[in-house]
C-alpha positions in Angstrom: 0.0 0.0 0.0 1.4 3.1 -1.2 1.5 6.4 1.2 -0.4 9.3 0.3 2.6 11.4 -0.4 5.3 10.1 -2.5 8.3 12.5 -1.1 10.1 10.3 1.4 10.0 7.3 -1.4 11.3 10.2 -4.2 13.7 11.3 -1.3 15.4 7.2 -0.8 15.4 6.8 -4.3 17.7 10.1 -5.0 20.1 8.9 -1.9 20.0 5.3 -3.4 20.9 6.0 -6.7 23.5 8.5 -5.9 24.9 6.2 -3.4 25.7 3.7 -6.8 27.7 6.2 -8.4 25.0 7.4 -10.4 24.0 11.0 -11.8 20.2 11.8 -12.4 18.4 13.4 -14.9 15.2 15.4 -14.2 13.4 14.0 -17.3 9.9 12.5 -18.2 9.7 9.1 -20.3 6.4 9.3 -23.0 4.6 6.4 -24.4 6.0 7.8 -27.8 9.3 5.7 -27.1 10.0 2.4 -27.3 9.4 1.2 -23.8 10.2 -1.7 -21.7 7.9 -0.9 -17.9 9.3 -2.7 -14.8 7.0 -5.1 -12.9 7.4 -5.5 -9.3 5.4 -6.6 -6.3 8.0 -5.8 -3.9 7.7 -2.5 -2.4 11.2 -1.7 -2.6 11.2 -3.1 -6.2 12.5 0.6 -7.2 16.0 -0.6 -5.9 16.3 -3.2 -8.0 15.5 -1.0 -11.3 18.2 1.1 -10.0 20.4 -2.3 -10.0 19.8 -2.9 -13.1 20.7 0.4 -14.8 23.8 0.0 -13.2 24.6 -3.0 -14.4 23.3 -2.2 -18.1 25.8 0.8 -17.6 23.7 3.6 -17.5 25.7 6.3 -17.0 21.9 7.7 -15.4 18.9 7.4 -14.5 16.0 9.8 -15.5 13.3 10.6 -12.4 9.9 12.6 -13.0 8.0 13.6 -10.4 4.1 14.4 -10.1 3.0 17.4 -7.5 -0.5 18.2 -7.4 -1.5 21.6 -7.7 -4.0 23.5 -6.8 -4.7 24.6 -10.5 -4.9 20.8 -11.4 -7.7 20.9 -9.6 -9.8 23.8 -10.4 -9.2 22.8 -14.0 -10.3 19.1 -13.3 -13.5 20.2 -11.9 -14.1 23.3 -14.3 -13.9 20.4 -17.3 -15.9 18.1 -15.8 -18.9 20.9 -15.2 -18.4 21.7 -18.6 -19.0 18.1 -19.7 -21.2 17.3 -17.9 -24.6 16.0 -19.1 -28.0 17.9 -17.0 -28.2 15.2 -14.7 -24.7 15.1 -13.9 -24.9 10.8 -14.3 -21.6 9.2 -13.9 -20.0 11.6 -12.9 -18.8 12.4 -9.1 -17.9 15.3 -8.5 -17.0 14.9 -4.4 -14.5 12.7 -5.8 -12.4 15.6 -8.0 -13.4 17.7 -5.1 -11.7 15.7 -2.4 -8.7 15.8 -4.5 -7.7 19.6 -2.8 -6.8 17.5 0.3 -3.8 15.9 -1.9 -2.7 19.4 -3.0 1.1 19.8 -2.9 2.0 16.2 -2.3 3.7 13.8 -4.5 1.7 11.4 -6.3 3.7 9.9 -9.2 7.1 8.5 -9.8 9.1 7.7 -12.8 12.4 6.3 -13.1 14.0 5.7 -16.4 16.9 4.7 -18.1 18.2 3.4 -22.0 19.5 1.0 -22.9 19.9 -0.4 -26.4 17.6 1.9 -27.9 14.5 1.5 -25.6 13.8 2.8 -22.5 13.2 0.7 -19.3 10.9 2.5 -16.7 9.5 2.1 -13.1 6.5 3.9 -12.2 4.4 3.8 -8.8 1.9 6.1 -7.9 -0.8 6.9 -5.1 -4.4 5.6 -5.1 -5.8 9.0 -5.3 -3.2 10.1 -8.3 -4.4 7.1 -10.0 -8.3 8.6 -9.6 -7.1 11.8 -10.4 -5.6 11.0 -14.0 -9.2 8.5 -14.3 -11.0 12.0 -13.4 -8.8 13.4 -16.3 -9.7 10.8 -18.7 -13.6 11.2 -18.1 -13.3 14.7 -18.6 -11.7 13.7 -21.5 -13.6 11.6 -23.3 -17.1 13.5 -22.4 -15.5 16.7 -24.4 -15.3 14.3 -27.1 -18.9 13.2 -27.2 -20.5 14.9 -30.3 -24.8 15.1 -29.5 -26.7 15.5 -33.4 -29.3 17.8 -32.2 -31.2 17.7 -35.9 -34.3 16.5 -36.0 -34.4 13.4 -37.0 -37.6 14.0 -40.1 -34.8 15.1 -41.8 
């Protein structure tokens, strides 16, 4: 079970990787690479990503981080009333708005690093970053929802 705030786990992993000799990049990964992800059940799982960069010879590793802001919010909840159908169905709005109660904490993770021309990453994040980018994607795909108003004698 992951903590609500992701700083002390962002804080090890900088102190673990420098303590292997390693430099760090501030750098996010996208989906548009060729990607490899890491799968681990272990909570410490992290380290052993780290492991194996050395050992591939990364001369880094990339980290991105995820801070909620407050802005995240207020946007989140702006799209969603704007997408929203009369009868607001589906869509729960105490659930975007308990999100202000995560504001300023960390809530992803990313490590990265290449080798042989693809990119191996490690990613954990927090239960309520997890709703918070499903939030996102609702938004999302209600903007996208086209309604044909004409009548349909036409």
């Amino acid at each position: 079970m992951q903590p609500d705030n992701l700083i002390s786990l962002k804080d090890d992993m900088v102190a673990f990787i420098a303590g292997h000799g390693m430099r760090r990049f501030n750098a996010y990964i996208t989906e548009d690479v060729p990607t490899v992800l890491f799968e681990e059940e272990n909570p410490d799982g992290w380290k052993d990503f780290v492991e194996h960069a050395k050992a591939a010879g990364a001369p880094f590793v990339t980290m991105s981080e995820v801070v909620l802001e407050k802005s995240d919010v207020a946007i989140l909840l702006e799209q969603l009333r704007d997408q929203s159908f009369p009868d607001d169905e589906a869509i729960d709005f105490d659930d975007a708005e308990y999100l202000v109660n995560y504001v300023g904490k960390v809530g992803y993770l990313q490590l990265g690093f290449a080798h042989q021309g693809v990119m191996f990453v490690f990613e954990v994040a927090t239960e309520w970053y997890d709703r918070f980018q499903d939030l996102l994607e609702t938004a999302s795909d209600l903007g996208g929802i086209v309604l044909d108003d004409r009548d349909s004698d036409e």
